[in-house]
Structure formats: structure tokens, C-alpha cells
C-alpha positions as CSV (number, residue, x, y, z in Angstrom):
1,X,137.3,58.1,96.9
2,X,137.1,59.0,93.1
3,X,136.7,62.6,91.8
4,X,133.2,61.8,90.8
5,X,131.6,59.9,93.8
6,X,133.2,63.1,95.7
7,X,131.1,65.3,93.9
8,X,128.3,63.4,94.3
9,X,128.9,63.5,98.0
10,X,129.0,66.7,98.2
11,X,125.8,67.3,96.5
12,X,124.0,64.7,98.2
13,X,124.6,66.5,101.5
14,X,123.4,69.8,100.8
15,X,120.2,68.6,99.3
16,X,120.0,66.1,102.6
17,X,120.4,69.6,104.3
18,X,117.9,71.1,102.1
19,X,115.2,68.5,102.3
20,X,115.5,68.6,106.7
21,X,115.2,72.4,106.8
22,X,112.2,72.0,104.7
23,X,111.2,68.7,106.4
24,X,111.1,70.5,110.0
25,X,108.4,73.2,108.9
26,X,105.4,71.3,110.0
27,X,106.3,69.9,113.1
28,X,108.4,72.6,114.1
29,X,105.7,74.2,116.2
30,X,105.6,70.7,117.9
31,X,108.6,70.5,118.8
32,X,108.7,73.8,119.8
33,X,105.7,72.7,122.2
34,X,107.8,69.6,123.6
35,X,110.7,71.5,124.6
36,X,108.7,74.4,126.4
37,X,106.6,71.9,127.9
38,X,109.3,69.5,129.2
39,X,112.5,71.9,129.3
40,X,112.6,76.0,128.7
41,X,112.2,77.4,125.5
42,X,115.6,79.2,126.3
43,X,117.5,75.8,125.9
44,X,117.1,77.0,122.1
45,X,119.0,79.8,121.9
46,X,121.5,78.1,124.3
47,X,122.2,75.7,121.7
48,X,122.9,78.0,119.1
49,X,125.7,79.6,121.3
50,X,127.4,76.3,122.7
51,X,126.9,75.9,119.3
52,X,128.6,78.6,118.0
53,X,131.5,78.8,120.1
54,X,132.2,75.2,120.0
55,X,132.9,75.8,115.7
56,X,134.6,78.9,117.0
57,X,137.3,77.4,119.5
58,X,137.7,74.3,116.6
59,X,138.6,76.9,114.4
60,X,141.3,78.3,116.1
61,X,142.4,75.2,116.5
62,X,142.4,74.1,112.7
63,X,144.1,77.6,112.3
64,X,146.8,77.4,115.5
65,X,148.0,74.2,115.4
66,X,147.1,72.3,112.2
67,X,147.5,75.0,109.7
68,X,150.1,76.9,111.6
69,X,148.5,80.5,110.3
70,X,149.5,83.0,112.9
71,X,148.0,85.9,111.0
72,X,145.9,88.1,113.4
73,X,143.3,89.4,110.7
74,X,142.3,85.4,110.1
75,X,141.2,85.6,114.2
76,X,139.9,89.2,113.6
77,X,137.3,88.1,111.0
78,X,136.3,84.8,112.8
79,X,136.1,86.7,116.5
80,X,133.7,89.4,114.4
81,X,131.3,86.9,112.9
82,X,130.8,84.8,116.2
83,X,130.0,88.0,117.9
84,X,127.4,88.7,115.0
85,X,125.8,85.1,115.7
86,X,125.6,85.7,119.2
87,X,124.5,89.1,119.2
88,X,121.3,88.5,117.3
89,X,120.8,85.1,119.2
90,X,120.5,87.0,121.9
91,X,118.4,89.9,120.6
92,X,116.1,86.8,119.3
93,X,115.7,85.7,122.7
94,X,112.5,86.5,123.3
95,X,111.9,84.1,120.5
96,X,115.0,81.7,120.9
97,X,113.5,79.2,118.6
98,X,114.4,81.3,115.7
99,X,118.3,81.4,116.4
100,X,118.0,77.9,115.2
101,X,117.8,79.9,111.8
102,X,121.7,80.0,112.8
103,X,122.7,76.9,112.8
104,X,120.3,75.6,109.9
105,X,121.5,78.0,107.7
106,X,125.0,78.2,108.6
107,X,125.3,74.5,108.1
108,X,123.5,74.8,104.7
109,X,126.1,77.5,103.7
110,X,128.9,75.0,104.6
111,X,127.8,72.4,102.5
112,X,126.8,74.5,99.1
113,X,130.5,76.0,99.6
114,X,131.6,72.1,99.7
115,X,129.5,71.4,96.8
116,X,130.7,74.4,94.5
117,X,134.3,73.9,95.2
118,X,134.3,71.2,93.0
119,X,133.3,73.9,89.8
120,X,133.5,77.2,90.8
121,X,137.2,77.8,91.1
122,X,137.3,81.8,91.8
123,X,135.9,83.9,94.7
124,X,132.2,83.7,93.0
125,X,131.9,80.5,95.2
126,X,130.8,82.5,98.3
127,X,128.1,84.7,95.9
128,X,126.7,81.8,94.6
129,X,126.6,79.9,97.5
130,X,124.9,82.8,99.3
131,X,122.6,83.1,96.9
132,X,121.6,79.2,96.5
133,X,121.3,79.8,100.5
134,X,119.0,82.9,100.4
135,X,116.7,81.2,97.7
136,X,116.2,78.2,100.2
137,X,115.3,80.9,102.9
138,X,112.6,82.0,100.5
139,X,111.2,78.3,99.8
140,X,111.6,77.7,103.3
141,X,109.2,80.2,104.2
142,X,106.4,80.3,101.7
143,X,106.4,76.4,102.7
144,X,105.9,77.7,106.3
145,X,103.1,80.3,104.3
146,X,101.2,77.2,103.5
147,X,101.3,75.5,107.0
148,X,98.1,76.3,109.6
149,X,98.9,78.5,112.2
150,X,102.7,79.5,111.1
151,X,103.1,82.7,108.9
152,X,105.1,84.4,106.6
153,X,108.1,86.5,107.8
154,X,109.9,89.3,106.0
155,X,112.2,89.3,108.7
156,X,113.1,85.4,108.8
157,X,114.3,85.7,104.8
158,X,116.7,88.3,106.3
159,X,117.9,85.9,109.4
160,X,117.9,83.6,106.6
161,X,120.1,84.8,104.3
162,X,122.0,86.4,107.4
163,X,122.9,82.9,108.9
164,X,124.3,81.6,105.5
165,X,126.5,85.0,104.8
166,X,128.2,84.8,108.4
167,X,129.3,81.2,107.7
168,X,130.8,82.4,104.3
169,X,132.4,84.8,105.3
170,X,134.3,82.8,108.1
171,X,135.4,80.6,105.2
172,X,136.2,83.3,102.9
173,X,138.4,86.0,105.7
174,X,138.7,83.4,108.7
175,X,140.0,80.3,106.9
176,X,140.8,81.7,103.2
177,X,141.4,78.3,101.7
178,X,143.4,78.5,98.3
179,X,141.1,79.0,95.0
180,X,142.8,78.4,91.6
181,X,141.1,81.2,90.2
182,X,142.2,84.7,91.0
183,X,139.7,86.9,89.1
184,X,135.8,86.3,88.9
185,X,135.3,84.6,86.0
186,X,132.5,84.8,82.9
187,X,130.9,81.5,84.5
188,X,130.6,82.8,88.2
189,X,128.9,86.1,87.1
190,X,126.8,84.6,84.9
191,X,125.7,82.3,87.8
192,X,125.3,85.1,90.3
193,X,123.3,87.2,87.9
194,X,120.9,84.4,87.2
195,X,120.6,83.7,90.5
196,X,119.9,87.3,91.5
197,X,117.4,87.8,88.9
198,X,115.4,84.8,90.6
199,X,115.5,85.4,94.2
200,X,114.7,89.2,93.3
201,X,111.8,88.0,91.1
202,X,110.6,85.3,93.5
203,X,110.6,88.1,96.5
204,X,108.8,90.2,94.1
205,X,106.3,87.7,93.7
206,X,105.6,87.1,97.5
207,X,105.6,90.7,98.4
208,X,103.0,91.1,95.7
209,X,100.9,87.8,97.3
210,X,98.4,90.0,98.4
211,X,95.0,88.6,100.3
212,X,93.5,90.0,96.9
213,X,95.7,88.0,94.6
214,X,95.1,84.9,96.6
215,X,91.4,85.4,96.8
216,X,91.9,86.0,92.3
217,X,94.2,82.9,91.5
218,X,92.2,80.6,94.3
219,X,89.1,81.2,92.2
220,X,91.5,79.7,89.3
221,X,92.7,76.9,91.0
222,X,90.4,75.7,93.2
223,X,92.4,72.8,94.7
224,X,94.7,76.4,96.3
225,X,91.7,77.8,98.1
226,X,93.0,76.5,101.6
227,X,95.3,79.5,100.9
228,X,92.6,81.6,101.5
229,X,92.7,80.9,105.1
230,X,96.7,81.5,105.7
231,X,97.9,84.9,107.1
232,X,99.1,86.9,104.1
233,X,102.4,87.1,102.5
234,X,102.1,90.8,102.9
235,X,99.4,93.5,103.2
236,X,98.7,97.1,102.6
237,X,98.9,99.0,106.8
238,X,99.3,102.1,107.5
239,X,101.1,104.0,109.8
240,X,98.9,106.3,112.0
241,X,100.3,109.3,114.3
242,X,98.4,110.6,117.1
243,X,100.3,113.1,119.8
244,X,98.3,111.2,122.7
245,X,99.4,108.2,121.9
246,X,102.5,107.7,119.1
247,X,102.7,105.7,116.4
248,X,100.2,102.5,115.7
249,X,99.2,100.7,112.7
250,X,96.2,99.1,110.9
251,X,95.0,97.5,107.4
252,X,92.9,100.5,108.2
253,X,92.5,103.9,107.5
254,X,91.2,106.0,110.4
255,X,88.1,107.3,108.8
256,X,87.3,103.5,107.7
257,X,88.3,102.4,111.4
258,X,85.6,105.3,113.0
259,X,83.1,103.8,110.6
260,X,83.4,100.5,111.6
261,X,83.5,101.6,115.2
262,X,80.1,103.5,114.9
263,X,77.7,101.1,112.3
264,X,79.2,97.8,113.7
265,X,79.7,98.4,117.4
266,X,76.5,96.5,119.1
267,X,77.3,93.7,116.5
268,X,80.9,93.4,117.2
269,X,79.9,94.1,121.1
270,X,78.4,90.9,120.9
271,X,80.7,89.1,118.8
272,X,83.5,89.6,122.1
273,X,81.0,88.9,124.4
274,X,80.6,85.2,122.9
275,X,84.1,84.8,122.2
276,X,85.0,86.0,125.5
277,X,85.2,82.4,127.7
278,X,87.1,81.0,123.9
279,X,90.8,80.8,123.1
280,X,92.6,83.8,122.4
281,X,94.5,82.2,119.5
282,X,91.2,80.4,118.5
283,X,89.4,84.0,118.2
284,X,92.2,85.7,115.6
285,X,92.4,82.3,113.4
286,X,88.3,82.6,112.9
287,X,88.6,85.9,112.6
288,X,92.1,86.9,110.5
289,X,93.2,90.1,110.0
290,X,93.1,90.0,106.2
291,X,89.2,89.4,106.1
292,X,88.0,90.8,109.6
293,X,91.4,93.5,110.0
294,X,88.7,95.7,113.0
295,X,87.7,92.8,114.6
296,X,91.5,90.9,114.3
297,X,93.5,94.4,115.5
298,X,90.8,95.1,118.6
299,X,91.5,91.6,119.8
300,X,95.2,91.9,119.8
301,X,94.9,95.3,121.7
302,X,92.9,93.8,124.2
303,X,95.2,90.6,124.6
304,X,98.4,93.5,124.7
305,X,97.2,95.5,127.2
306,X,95.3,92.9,129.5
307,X,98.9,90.7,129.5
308,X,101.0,93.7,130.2
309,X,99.1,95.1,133.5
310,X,99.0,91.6,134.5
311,X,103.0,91.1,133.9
312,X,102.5,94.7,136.1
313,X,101.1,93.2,139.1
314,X,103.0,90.4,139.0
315,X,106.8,91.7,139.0
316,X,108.3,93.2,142.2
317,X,111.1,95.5,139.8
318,X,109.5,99.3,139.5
319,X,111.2,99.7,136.4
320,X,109.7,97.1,134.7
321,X,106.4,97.8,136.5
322,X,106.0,101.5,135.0
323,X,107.1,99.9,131.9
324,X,104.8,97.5,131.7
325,X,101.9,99.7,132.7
326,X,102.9,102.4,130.2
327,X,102.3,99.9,127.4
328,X,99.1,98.6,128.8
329,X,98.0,102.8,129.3
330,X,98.9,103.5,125.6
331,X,97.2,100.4,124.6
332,X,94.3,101.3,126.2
333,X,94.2,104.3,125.1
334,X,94.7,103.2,121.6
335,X,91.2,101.0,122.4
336,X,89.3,104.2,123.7
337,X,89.9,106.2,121.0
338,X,89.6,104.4,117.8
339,X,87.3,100.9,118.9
340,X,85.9,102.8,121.7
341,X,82.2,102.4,121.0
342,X,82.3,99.2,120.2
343,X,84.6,98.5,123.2
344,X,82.1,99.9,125.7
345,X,80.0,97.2,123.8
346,X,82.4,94.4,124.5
347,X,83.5,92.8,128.4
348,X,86.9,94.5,127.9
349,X,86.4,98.1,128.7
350,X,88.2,99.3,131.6
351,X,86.9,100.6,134.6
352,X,87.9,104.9,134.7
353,X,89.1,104.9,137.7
354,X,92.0,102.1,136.8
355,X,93.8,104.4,134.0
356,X,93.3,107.3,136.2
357,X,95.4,105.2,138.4
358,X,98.2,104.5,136.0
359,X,98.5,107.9,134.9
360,X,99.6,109.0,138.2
361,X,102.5,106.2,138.1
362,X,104.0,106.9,134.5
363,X,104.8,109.8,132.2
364,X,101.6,109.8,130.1
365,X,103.8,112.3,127.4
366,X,105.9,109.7,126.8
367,X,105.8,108.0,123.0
368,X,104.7,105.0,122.0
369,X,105.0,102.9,119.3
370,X,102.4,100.0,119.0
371,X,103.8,96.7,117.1
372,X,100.2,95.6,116.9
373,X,99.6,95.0,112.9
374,X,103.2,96.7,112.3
375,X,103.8,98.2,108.5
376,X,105.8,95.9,106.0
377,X,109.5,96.5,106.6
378,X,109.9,96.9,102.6
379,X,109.8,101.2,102.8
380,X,108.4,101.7,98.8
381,X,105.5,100.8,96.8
382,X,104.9,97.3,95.0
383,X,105.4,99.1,91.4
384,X,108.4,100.7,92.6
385,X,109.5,97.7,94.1
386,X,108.9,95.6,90.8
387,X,110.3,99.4,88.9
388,X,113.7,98.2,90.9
389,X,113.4,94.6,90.3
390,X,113.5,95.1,86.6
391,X,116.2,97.9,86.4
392,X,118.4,95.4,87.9
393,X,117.7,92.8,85.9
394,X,118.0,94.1,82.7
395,X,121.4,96.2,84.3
396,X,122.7,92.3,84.3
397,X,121.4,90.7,81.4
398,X,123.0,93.7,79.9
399,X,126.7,93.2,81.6
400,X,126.6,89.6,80.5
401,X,126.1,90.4,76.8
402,X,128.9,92.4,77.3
403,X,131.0,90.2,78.7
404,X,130.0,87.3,76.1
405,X,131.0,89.9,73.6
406,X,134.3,90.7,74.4
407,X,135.2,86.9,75.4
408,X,133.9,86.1,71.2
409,X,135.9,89.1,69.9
410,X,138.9,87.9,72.4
């Protein structure tokens, strides 16, 4: 095969890859649905480990007995990064679906290395091809933004760009195939800082995709509106203490949520009441969080605590009992406190004599955190955020002018 049609190859592959990962966003909660129905959901993350240690074992056998390398650290690296994959797989568990992140992404970071090889020539490859990777994750999920019923997920960019990394750096400290290059070169910075500056400027852009910003731009562009209706990108929460219960969040602020709770109970109340035969999931997608964040929150509550003293009564284990009664307590004392007038309103207020009962089985002191409407896991402020975003951009821009410099004057 020719140099060219090699290249080509090569290419054609990882945008195959590309196009499926982005191809599998709508029906993805289908199939999801098909294998839970007719299998286990857990047959998901079982994948992704047969998966995994199937490339593993093939690996020490490309290392062994084709390459003959019998250097430990090769082994070290490759044993460190399977662990990685399998740890989170299994910490994802709850949600196996998403381990197929894994195998998506690790695939993906395969092929862009296959693709580069053929022009980048110096250890840049893996930073690029990380990067190309971790751009994808961000397309990936603002595509799943736009879908009904599927929502935007800090954490899945991070799996994301996680699942590419691993594979890379199999290649780069398991494998270490030959590069030409010794040094990073002009062209592979240049590269990397470009495609910094765009994934840091695209992630600014969705953190700052606000329900505000969508409700601004929609008016715009019209044909957009149907955004309107998606779960945000991200959202202003806050993080409220209380020594009875913990930690819980909400869009909002406790004086606003004790107003709503006072003006709006009876209609609220009644809202429940005729929502109360009706889906769960149907309820919170007519009311979302970023338009009706008392209404959306109280619901959730409710669905938290009711599931967990269910779960309660139905296992046998004490430990997990108390546990699970503990949760559904703090819960419901998260509902009695800040939703409680319009919860004595509603068909969910518990009967006294039931949490009176659960206090004697579990240490009431104990803290809880709520992950009902948890805070964004980005820990500053959009303008500091975007403060950062240009600092670092301009800090590159600024080492390539440099470098363009001294290569001239060279």
C-alpha cells in the first residue's frame, strides 16, 4: 500500500470512529433500554473489563514474544493504566453504561495516534492526539445537550478525555514505539497551543450556556428555541449548611426557597396532588429545574427519600438498612424544613410517628450530604474562569512568537 493511500487510511478511520461516537448519542438510551430489558445493565461494564484485559494480555504478548522487550518498567506502566480502567469502571458501576466511555474513547485515541504518526514525528503526537480526543468529548456531549431526555455532564468531558489519556499513555510508557524526532518541535507546539486555546474556549463557552443565555440567543434564532427545553449546560446552585442535616443544594437561596414555600404552598400542594398517579420522569421534564428549580428539587426529594425506605424494607443486610434509612431521614428532613408548608399541602408528607421511628434505628448526628441539584464541579466564578481562560491563552500565543522569532533569527 502507497504512502499516500496509508494516510488516507489512517484518517478515514478515526473520522469513522468519530462519526459512530457521535452517531450512538440518540439511540444510546435505547439501547441502553434493550440490554436492561433483555440482559442486565451490568453486562456493560463487563465488557469494558473483558475488554480491557483482553488488549492488556495481547500486549504482553506483542511485548514478550514478538518484540522481545523484557524491560519491567514497559509492564509497570501497562499493569498501572489497566488498573486505572478498571478502577473507575467499577466505581461507574452504578451506571455501567458509561464505562463504555472506555472503550469509545480509548479506541478513538488509538486511531488519532495512527493518524498523526504519519506527520508528527516527536513526542507532541500524544498531546495532540489527546487533545483532538478531548475536543471530540466536548462535541460529543453538547450533541447529547441537544438530545430529549439526555443531559449535559461536566463529569463525562473528564471520563472523556480520561479514556483517551490512558490509551496514550500505554503507547507512549507501555509500548514506546521509535519517533524520529527527539525534541518537541516548533510544529507540535504550535499544534498543541492552538488546540488548547480551542478546547479551553469551547469549555468556556458551555460553562457559560446558562438557562439565561439560552433563553437571549433563542429569541435570536428562533429555529434554536427547542433548546429552551434541554437541561442546562450549567447553572448557578448553592451550597447550603444546616447542623441538622449537612450539606444540600439548590438553584435557590434559602430566603427565596422559604418564600416560595409560604406564597406558593396551596398552589404547589395541588400541583403534586395532580401529578401524583403521573410518571416520575414525566413530572421533572414538565417541570425542569431551570424554570420551576422549587417545584423540580421537592420532586426529587420526595422520589430520594420514598426509594430509599423502600430499598429499607426490602433488604435483609442491617447495614445497608440503617443506611438506607439514614438517607431517606435526612431527606425528609431536608423536605420538613425548607418545602415543609407546601409539603403538608402535597400527598407526600410523612406520617410523625414513622421518622420518630427511624430515629431510634440510626445516629440522627450523623452528616449528610444531599446530591439532589449538586453545585457545578468547576470551584470559581464564570469571569474568573474566562480571567484563566485568557491568561493562558495569551501565555501561548506569546511562547509561539517567541519561538517563530528565534527559529527567523536562527
Amino acid at each position: 500500500m502507497s504512502s499516500k493511500k496509508k494516510i488516507f487510511l489512517s484518517w478515514l478511520l478515526a473520522f469513522l470512529c468519530v462519526l459512530s461516537i457521535f452517531l450512538i448519542v440518540p439511540v444510546a438510551r435505547t439501547i441502553r433500554n434493550f440490554i436492561e430489558a433483555n440482559w442486565n445493565v451490568s453486562l456493560f461494564g463487563y465488557s469494558v473489563l473483558f475488554v480491557v484485559i483482553g488488549v492488556f494480555l495481547f500486549c504482553i504478548y506483542l511485548l514478550w514474544f514478538r518484540l522481545k522487550i523484557r524491560t519491567f518498567s514497559n509492564y509497570l506502566w501497562l499493569a498501572a493504566v489497566v488498573f486505572i480502567y478498571i478502577y473507575f469502571t467499577i466505581k461507574l458501576w452504578n451506571k455501567p453504561e458509561e464505562a463504555i466511555h472506555f472503550l469509545e474513547y480509548g479506541l478513538l485515541g488509538f486511531l488519532l495516534y495512527q493518524a498523526l504518526r504519519h506527520h508528527i514525528h516527536d513526542k507532541g503526537i500524544y498531546f495532540i492526539a489527546f487533545l483532538i480526543g478531548a475536543l471530540v468529548g466536548i462535541f460529543d456531549e453538547s450533541l447529547q445537550w441537544m438530545i430529549p431526555r439526555r443531559v449535559w455532564d461536566f463529569r463525562d468531558l473528564g471520563i472523556n478525555a480520561l479514556s483517551v489519556g490512558l490509551l496514550l499513555v500505554a503507547i507512549w510508557k507501555g509500548i514506546r514505539p521509535k519517533l524520529k524526532g527527539i525534541h518537541s518541535q516548533s510544529k507540535s507546539i504550535r499544534i498543541i497551543s492552538y488546540l488548547l486555546i480551542s478546547y479551553l474556549v469551547l469549555f468556556g463557552l458551555c460553562f457559560s450556556n446558562t438557562p439565561d443565555r439560552v433563553q437571549s440567543y433563542t429569541k435570536v434564532l428562533p429555529f434554536l428555541s427547542f433548546l429552551q427545553k434541554e437541561e442546562p449546560m450549567n447553572e448557578l446552585k448553592y451550597k447550603h449548611m444546616d447542623p441538622e442535616i449537612g450539606v444540600f443544594f439548590s438553584r435557590l437561596e434559602i430566603e427565596e426557597l422559604n418564600k416560595i414555600d409560604t406564597e406558593r404552598a396551596e398552589e404547589y400542594g395541588q400541583i403534586f396532588k395532580e401529578w401524583a398517579k403521573k410518571k416520575y420522569q414525566d413530572f421533572l421534564n414538565y417541570f425542569p429545574g431551570y424554570s420551576k428549580p422549587f417545584l423540580y428539587e421537592m420532586r426529587i426529594h420526595v422520589f430520594r427519600r420514598n426509594k430509599r425506605f423502600w430499598e429499607a424494607n426490602e433488604t435483609a443486610n442491617e447495614k445497608t438498612q440503617k443506611n438506607n434509612l439514614f438517607i431517606a431521614y435526612k431527606e425528609n428532613l431536608i423536605l420538613e424544613k425548607y418545602f415543609g408548608n407546601t409539603l403538608q399541602k402535597s400527598p407526600y408528607q410523612w406520617p410523625k410517628k414513622r421518622s420518630e421511628r427511624i430515629e431510634g434505628k440510626i445516629d440522627v448526628t450523623r452528616f449528610y450530604k444531599s446530591p439532589v441539584s449538586a453545585a457545578s464541579p468547576v470551584p470559581f466564578k464564570e469571569k474568573t474562569l474566562w480571567g484563566i481562560i485568557f491568561l493562558i491563552s495569551i501565555t501561548l500565543i506569546f511562547l509561539n512568537v517567541r519561538i517563530s522569532r528565534k527559529q527567523k533569527s536562527a
